[in-house]
C-alpha positions as CSV (number, residue, x, y, z in Angstrom):
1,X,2.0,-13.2,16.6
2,X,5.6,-13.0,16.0
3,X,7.3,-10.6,18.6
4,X,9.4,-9.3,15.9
5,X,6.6,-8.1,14.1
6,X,5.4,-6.5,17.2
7,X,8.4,-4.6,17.5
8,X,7.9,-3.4,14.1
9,X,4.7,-2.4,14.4
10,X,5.8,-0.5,17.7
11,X,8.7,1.4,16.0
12,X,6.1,2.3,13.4
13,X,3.4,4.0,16.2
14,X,6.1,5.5,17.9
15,X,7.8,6.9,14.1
16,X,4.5,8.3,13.3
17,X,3.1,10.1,16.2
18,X,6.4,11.3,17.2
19,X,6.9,13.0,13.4
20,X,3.5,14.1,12.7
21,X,3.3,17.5,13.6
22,X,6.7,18.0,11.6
23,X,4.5,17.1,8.1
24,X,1.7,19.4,9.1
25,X,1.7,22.8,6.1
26,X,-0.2,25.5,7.9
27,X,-2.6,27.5,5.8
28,X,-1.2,30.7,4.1
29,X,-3.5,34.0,4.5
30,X,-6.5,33.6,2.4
31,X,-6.3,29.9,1.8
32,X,-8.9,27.2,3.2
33,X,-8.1,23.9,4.8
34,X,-10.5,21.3,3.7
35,X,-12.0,19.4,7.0
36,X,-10.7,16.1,8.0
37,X,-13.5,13.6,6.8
38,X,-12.7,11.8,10.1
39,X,-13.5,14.5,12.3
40,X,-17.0,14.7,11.0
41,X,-17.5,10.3,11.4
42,X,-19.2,9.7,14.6
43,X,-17.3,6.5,14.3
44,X,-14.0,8.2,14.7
45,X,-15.3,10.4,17.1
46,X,-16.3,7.5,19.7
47,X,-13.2,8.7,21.6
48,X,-13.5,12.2,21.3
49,X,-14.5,12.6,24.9
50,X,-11.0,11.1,26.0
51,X,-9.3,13.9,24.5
52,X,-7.0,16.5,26.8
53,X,-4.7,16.5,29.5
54,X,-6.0,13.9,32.6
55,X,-4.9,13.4,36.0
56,X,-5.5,9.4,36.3
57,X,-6.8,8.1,39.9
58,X,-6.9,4.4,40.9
59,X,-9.5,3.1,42.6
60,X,-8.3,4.0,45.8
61,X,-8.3,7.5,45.0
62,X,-4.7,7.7,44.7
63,X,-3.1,9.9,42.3
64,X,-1.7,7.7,39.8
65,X,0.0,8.8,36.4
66,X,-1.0,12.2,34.3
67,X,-2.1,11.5,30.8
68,X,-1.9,13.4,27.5
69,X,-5.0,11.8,24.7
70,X,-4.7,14.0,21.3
71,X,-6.2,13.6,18.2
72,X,-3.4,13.2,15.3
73,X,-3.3,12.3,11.8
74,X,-6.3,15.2,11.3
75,X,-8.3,13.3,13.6
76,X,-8.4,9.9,12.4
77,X,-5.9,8.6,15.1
78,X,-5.8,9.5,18.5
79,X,-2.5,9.2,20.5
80,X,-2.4,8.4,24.3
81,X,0.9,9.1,26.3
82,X,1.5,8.5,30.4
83,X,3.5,8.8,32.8
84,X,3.3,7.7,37.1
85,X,6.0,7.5,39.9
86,X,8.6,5.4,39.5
87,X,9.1,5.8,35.8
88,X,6.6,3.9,34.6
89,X,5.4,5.3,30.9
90,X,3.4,3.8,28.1
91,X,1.6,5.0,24.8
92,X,-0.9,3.6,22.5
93,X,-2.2,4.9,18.7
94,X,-6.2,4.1,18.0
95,X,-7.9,4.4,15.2
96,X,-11.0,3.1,13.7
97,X,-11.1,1.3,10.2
98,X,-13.9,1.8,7.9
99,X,-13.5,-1.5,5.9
100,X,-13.6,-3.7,9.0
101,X,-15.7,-1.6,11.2
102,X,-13.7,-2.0,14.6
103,X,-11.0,0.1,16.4
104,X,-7.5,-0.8,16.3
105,X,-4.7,-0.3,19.0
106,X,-1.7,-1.0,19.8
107,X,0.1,-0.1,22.8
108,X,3.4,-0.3,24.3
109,X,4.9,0.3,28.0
110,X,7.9,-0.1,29.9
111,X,5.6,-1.3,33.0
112,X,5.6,-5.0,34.3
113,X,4.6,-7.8,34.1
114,X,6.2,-7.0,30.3
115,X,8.1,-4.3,30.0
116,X,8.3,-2.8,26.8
117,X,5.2,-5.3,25.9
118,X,3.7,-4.4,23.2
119,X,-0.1,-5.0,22.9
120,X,-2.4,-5.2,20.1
121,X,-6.1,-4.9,20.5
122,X,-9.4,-4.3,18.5
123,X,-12.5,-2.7,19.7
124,X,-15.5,-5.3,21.0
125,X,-18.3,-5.6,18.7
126,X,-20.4,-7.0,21.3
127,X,-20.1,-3.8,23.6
128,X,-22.6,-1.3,23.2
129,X,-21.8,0.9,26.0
130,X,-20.4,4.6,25.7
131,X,-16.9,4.9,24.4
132,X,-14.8,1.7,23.4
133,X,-14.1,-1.4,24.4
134,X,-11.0,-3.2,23.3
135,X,-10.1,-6.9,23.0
136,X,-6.3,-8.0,23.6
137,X,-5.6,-10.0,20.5
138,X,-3.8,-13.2,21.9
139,X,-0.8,-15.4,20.8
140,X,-0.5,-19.0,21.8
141,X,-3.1,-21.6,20.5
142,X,-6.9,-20.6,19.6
143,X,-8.4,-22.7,22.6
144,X,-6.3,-20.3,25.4
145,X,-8.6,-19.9,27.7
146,X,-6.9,-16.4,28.9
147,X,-7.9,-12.9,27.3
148,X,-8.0,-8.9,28.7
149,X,-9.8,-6.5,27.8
150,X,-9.8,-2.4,28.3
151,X,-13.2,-0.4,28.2
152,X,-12.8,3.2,28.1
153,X,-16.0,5.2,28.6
154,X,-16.7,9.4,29.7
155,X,-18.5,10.1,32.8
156,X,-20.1,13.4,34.1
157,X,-18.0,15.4,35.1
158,X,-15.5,16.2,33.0
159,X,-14.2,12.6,34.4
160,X,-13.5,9.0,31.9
161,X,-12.9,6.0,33.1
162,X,-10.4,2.8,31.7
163,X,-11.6,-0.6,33.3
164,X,-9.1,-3.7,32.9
165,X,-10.2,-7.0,33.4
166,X,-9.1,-9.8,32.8
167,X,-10.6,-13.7,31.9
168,X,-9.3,-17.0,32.4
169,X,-12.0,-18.6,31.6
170,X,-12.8,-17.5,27.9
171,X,-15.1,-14.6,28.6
172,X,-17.4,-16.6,31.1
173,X,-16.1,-14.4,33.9
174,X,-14.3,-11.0,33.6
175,X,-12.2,-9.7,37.3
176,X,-11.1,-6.7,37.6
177,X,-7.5,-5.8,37.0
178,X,-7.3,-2.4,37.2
179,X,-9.7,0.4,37.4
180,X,-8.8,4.5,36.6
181,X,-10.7,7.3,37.0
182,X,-9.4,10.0,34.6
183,X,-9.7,13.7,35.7
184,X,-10.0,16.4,33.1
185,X,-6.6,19.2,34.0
186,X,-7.6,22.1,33.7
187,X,-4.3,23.5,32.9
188,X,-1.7,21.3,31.0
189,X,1.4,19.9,32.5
């Protein structure tokens, strides 16, 4: 994919999270907002659990970023923003399209190995564990052997967890990259 288009497509994620709550018309007395049909779809609710303000641990039990998930776009979207030591800060936009069946993402983050990368992803049809799984979408030639993935799931708890792994082998073998356990705030930051 074209890096220019993936600044694009970043500039657009960050325009339209950052300005919806400026187009939102509250309801007058007396008049009734129809539902959003997206927060009644179980499909577009697979991340519903991830919503809410998170302490994010790593797998040492260190305290690693916090982390803000909300829905926007009347639930059909949900927006992830967050922040750890050292200035380190990324966002991503998910949302689930009914004509393809699969959840999009796209992320962006100032952290290395790319900072201000910009990654696109779609959910993994082949997973059929709790919450979502999501496929890097690579550049470079069809036979690269190379691909991540990011599974996000709840546990009990009040507790989530986002897995990274990565493959160099074309799915064979997956290692793990990164693992966080997400923590539920119980008062926002």
């Amino acid at each position: 994919m074209n890096m220019y288009f993936g600044w694009i497509a970043a500039a657009a994620v960050a325009a339209v999270v950052a300005s919806a709550p400026l187009h939102r018309r509250d309801a007058g007395p007396g008049s009734v907002q129809a539902a959003s049909p997206c927060a009644a779809d179980s499909s577009f609710q697979r991340l519903a659990f991830w919503i809410g303000d998170w302490d994010v641990y790593d797998s040492t039990g260190a305290h690693y970023a916090t982390q803000r998930v909300s829905p926007v776009l009347d639930s059909c979207a949900i927006s992830v923003e967050w922040a750890s030591g050292g200035g380190n800060k990324g966002m991503s936009l998910s949302a689930f399209d009914q004509k393809t069946g699969v959840w999009n993402q796209i992320y962006a983050s100032n952290q290395l190995p790319s900072p201000a990368g910009v990654k696109l992803r779609k959910s993994d049809a082949s997973y059929a564990g709790p919450g979502v799984r999501f496929i890097a979408l690579t550049e470079g030639p069809a036979t690269n052997p190379f691909q991540s993935r990011v599974t996000i799931m709840p546990l009990s708890g009040h507790r989530a967890l986002q897995e990274f792994e990565d493959t160099r082998d074309g799915g064979k073998t997956w290692h793990v990259v990164f693992k966080a356990e997400h923590r539920l705030r119980t008062t926002a930051p």
